[in-house]
N, CA, C and O atoms as CSV, one atom per row, in Angstrom:
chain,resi,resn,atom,element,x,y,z
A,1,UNK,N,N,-18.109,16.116,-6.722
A,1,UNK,CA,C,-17.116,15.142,-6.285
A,1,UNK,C,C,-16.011,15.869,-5.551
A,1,UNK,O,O,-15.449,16.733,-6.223
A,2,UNK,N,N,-15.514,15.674,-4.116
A,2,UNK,CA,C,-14.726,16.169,-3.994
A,2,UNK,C,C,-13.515,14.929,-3.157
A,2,UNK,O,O,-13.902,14.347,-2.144
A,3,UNK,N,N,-12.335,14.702,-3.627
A,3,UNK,CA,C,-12.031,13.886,-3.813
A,3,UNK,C,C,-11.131,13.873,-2.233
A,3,UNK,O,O,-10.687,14.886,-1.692
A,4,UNK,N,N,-10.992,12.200,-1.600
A,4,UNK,CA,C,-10.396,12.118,-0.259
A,4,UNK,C,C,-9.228,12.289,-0.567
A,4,UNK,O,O,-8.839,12.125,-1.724
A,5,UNK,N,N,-8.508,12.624,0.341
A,5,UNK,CA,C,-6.696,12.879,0.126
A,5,UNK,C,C,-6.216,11.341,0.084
A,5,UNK,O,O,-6.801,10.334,0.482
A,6,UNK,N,N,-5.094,11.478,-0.462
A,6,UNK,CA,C,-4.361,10.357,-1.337
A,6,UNK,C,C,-3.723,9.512,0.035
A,6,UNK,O,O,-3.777,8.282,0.071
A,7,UNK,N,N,-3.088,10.357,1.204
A,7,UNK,CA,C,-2.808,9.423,2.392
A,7,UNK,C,C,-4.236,9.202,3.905
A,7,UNK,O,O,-4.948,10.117,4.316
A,8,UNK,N,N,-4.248,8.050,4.303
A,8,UNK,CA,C,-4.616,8.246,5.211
A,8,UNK,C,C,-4.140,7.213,6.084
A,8,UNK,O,O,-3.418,6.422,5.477
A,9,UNK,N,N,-4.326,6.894,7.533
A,9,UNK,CA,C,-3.791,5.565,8.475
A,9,UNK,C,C,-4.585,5.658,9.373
A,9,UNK,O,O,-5.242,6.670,9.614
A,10,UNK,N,N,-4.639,4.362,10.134
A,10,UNK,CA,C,-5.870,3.997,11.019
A,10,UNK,C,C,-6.033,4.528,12.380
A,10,UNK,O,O,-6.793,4.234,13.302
A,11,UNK,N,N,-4.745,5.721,12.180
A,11,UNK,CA,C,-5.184,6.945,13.526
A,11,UNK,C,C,-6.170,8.007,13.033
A,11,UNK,O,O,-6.709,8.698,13.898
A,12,UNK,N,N,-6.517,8.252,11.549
A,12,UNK,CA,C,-7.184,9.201,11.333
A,12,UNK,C,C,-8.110,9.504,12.572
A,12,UNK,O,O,-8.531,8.545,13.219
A,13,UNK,N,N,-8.460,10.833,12.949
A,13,UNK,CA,C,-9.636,11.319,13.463
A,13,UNK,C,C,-11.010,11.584,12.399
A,13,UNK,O,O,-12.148,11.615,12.868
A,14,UNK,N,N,-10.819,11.716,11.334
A,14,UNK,CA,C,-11.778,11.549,10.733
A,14,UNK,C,C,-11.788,10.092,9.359
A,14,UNK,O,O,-10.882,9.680,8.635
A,15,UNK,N,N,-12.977,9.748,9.473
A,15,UNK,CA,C,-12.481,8.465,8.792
A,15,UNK,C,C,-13.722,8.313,8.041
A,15,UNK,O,O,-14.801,7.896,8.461
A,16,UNK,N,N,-13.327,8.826,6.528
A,16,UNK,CA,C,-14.792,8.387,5.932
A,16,UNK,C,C,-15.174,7.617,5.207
A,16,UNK,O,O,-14.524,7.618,4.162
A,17,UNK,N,N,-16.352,6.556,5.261
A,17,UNK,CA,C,-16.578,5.599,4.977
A,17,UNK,C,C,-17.122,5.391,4.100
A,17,UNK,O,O,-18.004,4.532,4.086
A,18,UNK,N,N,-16.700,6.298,2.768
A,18,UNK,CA,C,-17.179,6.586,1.489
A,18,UNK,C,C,-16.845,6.839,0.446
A,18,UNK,O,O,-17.540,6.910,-0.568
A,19,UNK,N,N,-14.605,7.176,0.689
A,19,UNK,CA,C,-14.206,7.879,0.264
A,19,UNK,C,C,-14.486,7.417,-1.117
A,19,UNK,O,O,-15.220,6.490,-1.458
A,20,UNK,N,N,-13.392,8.656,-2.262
A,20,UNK,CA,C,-13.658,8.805,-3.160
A,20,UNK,C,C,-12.463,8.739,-3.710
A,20,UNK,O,O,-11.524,8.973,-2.949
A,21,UNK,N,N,-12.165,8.433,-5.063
A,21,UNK,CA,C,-10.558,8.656,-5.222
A,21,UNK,C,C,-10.621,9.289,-6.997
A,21,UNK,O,O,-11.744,9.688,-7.306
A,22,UNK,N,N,-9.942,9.356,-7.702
A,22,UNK,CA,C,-9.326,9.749,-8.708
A,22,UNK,C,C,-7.980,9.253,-9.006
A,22,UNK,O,O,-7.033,9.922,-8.593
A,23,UNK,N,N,-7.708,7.923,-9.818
A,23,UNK,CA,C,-6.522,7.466,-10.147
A,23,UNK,C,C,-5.971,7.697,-11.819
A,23,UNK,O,O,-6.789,7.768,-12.736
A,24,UNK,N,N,-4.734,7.783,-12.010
A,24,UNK,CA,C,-4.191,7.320,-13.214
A,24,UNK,C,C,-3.877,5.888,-13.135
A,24,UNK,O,O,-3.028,5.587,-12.296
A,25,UNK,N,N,-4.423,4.882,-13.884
A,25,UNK,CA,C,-3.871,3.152,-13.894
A,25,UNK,C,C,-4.411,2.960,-15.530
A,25,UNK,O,O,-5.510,3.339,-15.936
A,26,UNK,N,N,-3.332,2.261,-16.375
A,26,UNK,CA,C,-3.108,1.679,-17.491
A,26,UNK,C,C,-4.110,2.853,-18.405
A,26,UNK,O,O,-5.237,2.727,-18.885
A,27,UNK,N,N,-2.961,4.236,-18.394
A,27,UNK,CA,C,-3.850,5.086,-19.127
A,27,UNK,C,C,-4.392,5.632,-19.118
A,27,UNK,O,O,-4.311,6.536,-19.949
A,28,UNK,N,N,-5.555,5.608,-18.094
A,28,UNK,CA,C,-6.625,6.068,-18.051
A,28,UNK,C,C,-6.932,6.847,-16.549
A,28,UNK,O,O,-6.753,6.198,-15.519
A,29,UNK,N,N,-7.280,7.897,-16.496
A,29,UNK,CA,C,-7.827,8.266,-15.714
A,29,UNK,C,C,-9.147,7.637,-15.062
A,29,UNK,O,O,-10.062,7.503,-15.875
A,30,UNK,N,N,-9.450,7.187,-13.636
A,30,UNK,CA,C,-10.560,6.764,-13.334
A,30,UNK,C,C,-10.968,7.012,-12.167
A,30,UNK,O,O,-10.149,6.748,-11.286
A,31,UNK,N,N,-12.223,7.544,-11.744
A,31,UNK,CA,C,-12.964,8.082,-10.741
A,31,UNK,C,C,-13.370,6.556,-9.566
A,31,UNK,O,O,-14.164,5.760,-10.066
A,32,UNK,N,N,-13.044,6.338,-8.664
A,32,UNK,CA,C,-13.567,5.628,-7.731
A,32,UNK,C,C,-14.191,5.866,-6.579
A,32,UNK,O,O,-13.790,6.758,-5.833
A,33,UNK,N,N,-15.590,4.856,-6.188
A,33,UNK,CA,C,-16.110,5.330,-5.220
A,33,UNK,C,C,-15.985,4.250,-4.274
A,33,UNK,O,O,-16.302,3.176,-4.786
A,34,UNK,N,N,-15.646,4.173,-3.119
A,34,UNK,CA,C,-15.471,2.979,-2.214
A,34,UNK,C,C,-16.300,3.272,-1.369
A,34,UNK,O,O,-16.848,4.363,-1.205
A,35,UNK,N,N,-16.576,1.299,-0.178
A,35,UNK,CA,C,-17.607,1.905,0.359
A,35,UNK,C,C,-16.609,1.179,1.572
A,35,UNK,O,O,-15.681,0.580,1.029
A,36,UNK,N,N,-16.567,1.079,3.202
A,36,UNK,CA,C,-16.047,0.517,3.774
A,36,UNK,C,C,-16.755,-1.627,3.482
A,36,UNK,O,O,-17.915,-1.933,3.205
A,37,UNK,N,N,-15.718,-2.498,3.657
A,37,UNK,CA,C,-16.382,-3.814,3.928
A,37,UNK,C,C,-15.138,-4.700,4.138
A,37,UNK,O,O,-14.378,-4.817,3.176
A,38,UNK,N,N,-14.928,-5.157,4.964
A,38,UNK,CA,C,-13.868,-5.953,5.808
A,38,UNK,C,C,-14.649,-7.238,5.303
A,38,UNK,O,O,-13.839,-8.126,5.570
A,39,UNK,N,N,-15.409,-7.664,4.907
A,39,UNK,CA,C,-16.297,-9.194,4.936
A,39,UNK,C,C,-15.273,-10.353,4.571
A,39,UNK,O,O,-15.288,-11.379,5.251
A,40,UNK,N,N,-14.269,-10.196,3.376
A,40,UNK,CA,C,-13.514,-11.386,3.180
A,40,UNK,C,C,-12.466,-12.036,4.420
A,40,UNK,O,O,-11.924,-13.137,4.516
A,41,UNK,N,N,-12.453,-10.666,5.421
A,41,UNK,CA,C,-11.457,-11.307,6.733
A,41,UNK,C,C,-11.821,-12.275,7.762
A,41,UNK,O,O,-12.942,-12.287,8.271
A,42,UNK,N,N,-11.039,-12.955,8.024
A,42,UNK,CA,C,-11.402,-14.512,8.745
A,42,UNK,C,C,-11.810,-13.593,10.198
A,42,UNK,O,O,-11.201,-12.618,10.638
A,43,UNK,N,N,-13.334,-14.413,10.898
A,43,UNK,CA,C,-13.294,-13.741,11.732
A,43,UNK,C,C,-12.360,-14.666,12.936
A,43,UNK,O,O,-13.036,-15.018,13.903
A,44,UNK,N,N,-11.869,-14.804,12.942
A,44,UNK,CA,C,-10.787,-15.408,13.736
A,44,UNK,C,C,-9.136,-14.868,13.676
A,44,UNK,O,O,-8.308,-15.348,12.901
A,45,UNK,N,N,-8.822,-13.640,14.780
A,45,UNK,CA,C,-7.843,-13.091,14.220
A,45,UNK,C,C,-6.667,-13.993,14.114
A,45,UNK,O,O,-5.681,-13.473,13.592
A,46,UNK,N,N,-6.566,-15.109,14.456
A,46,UNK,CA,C,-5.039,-15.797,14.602
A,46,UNK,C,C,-4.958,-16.198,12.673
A,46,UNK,O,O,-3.931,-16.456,12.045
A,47,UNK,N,N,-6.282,-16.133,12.166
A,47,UNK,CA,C,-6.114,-16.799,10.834
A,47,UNK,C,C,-5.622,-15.724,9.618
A,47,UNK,O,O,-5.747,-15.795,8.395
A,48,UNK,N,N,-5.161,-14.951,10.277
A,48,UNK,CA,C,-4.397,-12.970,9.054
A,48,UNK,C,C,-2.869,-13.445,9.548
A,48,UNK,O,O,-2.256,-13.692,10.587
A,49,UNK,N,N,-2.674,-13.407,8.119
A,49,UNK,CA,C,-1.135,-13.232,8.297
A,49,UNK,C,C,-0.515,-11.807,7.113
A,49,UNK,O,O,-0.723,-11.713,5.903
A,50,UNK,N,N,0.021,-11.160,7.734
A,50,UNK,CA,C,0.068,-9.664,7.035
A,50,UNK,C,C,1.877,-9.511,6.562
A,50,UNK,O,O,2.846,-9.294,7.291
A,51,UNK,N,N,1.829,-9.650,5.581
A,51,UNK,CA,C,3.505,-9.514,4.886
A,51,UNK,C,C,3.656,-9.055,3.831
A,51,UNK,O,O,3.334,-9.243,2.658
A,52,UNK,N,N,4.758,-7.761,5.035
A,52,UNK,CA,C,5.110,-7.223,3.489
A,52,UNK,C,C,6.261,-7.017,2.693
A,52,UNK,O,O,7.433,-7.231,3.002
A,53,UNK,N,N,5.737,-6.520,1.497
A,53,UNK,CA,C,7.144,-7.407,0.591
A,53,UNK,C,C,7.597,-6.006,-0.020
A,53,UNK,O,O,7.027,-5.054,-0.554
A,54,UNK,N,N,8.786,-6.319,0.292
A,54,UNK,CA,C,9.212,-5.148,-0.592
A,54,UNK,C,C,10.211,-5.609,-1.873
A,54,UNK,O,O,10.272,-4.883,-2.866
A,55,UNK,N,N,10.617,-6.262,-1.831
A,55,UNK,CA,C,11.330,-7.041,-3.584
A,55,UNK,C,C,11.657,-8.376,-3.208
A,55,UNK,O,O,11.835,-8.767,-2.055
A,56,UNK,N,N,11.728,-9.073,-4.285
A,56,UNK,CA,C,11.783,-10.738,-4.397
A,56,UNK,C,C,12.192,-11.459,-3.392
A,56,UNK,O,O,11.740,-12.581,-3.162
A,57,UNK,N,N,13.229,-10.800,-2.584
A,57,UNK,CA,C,14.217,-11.471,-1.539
A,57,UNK,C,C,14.275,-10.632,-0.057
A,57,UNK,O,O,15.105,-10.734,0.846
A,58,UNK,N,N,12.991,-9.708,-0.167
A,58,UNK,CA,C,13.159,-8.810,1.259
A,58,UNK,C,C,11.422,-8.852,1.902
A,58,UNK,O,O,10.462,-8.172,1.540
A,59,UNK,N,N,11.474,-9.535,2.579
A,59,UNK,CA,C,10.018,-9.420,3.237
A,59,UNK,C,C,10.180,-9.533,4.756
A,59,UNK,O,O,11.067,-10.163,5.331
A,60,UNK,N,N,8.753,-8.520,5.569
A,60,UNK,CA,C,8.872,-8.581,6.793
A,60,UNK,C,C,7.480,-8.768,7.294
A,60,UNK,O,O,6.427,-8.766,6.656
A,61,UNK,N,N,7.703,-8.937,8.620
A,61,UNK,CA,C,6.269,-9.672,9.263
A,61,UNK,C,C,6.120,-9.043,10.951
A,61,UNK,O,O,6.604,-9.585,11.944
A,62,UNK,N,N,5.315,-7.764,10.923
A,62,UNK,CA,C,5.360,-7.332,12.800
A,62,UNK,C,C,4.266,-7.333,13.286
A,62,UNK,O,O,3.272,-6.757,12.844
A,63,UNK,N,N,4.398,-8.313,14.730
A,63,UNK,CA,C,3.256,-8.658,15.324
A,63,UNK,C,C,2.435,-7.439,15.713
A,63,UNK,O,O,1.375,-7.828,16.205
A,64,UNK,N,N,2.517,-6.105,15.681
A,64,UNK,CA,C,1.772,-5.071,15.787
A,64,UNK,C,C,1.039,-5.196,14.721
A,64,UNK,O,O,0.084,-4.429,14.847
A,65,UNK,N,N,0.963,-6.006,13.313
A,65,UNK,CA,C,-0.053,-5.910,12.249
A,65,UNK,C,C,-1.207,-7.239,12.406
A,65,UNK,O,O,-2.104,-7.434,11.586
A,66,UNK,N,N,-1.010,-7.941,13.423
A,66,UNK,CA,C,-1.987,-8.907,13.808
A,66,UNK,C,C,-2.466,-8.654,14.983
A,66,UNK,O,O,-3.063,-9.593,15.508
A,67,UNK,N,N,-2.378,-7.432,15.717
A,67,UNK,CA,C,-3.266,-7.519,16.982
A,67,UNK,C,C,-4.284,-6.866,16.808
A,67,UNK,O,O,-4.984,-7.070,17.799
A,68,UNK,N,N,-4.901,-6.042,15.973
A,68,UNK,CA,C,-6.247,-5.665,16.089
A,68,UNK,C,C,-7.239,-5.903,15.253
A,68,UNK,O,O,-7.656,-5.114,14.405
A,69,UNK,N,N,-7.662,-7.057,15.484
A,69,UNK,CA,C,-8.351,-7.384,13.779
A,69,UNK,C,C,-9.531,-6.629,13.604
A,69,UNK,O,O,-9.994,-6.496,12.471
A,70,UNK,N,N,-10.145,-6.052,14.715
A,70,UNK,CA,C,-11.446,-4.887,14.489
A,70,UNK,C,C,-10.739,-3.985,13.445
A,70,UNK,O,O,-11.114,-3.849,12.280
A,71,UNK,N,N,-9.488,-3.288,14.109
A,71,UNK,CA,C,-8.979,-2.309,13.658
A,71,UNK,C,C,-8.585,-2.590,12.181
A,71,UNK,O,O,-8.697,-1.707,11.331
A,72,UNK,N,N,-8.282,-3.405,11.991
A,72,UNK,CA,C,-7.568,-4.481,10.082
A,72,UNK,C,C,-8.730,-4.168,9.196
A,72,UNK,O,O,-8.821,-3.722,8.052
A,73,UNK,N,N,-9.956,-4.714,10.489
A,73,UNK,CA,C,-11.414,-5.164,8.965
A,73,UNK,C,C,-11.634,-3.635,8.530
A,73,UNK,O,O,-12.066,-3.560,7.380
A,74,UNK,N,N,-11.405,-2.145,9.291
A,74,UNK,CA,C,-12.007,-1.278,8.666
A,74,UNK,C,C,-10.745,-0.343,7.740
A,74,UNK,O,O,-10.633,0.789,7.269
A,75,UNK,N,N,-10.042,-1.424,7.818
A,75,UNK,CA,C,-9.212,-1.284,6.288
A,75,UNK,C,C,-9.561,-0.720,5.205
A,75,UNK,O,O,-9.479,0.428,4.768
A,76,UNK,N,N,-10.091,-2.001,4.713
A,76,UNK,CA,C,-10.591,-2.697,3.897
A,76,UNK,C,C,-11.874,-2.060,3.322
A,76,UNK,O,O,-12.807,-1.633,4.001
A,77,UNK,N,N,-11.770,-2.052,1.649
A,77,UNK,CA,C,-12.965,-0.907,0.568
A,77,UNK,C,C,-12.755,-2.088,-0.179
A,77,UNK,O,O,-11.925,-2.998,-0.190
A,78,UNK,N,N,-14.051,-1.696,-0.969
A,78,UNK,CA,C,-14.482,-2.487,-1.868
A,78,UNK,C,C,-14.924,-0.955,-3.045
A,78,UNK,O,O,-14.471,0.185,-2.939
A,79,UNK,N,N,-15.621,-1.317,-3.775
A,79,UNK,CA,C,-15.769,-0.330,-5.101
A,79,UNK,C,C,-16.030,-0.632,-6.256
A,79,UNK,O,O,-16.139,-1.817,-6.572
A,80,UNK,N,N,-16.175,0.287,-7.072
A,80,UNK,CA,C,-16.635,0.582,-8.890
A,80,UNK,C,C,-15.526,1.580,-8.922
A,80,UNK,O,O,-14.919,2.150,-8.015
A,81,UNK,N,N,-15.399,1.649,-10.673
A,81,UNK,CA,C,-15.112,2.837,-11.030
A,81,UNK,C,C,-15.949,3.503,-11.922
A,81,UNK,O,O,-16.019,3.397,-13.146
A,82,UNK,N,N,-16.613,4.244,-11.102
A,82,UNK,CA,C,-17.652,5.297,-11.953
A,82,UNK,C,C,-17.831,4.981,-13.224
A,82,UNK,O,O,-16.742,4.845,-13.784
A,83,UNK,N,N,-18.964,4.763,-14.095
A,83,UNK,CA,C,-19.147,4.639,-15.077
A,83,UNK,C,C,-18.937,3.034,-15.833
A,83,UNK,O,O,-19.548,2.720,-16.855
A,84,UNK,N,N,-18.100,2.246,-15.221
A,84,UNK,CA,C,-18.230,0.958,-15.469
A,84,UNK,C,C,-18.673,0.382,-14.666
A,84,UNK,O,O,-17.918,0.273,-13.700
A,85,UNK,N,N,-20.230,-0.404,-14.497
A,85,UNK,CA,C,-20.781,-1.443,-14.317
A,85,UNK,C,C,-20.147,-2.787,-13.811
A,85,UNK,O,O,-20.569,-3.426,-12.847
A,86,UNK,N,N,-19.237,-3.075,-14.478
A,86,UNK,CA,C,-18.414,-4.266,-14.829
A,86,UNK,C,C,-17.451,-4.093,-13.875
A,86,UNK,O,O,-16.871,-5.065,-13.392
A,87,UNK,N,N,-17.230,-3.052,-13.572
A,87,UNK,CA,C,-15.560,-2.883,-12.532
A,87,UNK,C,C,-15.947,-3.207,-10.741
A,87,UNK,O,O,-17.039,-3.022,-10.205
A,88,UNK,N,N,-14.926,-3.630,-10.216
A,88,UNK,CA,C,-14.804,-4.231,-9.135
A,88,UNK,C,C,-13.361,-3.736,-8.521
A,88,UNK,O,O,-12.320,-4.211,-8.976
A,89,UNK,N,N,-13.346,-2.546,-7.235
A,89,UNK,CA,C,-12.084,-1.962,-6.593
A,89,UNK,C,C,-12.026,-2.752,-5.190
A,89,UNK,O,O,-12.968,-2.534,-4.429
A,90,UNK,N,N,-11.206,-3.482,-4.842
A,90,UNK,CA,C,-10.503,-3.634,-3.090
A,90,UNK,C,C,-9.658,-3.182,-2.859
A,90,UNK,O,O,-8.876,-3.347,-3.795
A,91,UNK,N,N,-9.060,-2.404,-1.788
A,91,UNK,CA,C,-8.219,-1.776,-1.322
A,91,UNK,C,C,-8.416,-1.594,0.196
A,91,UNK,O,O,-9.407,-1.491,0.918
A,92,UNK,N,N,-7.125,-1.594,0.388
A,92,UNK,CA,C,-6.607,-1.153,1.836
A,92,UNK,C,C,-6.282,0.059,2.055
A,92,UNK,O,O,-5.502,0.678,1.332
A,93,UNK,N,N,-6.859,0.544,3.104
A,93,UNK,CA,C,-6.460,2.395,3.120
A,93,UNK,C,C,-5.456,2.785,4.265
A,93,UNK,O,O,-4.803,3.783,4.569
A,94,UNK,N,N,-5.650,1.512,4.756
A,94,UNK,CA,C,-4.611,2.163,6.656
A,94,UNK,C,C,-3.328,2.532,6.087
A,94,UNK,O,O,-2.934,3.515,6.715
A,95,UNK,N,N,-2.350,2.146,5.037
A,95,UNK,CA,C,-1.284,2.996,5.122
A,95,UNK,C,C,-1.163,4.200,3.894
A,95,UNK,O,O,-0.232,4.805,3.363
A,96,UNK,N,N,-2.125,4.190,3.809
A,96,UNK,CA,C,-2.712,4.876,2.083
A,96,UNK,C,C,-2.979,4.725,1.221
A,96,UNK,O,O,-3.218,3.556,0.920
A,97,UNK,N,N,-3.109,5.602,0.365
A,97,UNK,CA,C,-3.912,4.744,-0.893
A,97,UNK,C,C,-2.764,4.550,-2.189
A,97,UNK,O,O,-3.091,3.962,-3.221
C-alpha cells in the first residue's frame, strides 16, 4: 500500500484514478481505496450548484465552480474501507482530501 498524498486539485499532472488513503475518523484508523465515478452528476451542467459553506451565516457561490462539468465529474470517488464489506466512501478530491 502506498498511500496518495493528502492534497491534490484538478491541475494535478498526475492524477490517479485509484488513489488510496489512510484516515483517522471516529477512532479508528481506516485504510481506503477509491475508484474514480462522477455517475450521481446531472449530465446537464446548468443543473450543479456548488456552495460553499464555511459557518452557519457565511456561504459563497463562484461561477468558475460551474463551468467545467467534465472537469467536476472527475472529482468525484466512490469507495470501501478495506476490510468492511458493508462500508461505502464518496468524496471529492479537487481541493483535497
Amino acid at each position: 500500500f502506498h498511500p496518495t498524498g493528502l492534497y491534490r486539485n484538478r491541475s494535478s499532472p498526475v492524477w490517479d484514478p485509484h488513489p488510496e488513503y489512510e484516515i483517522n475518523a471516529f477512532g479508528l484508523k481506516m485504510h481506503i481505496k477509491l475508484w474514480q465515478n462522477g455517475e450521481f452528476m446531472p449530465e446537464d451542467p446548468k443543473n450543479i450548484k456548488v456552495t460553499h459553506i464555511f459557518s452557519a451565516n457565511e456561504t459563497l457561490q463562484r461561477p468558475e465552480d460551474h463551468l467545467d462539468h467534465d472537469q467536476l465529474k472527475r472529482c468525484y470517488y466512490k469507495g470501501r474501507v478495506v476490510g468492511d464489506d458493508k462500508s461505502e466512501v464518496t468524496v471529492s478530491l479537487c481541493e483535497g482530501m
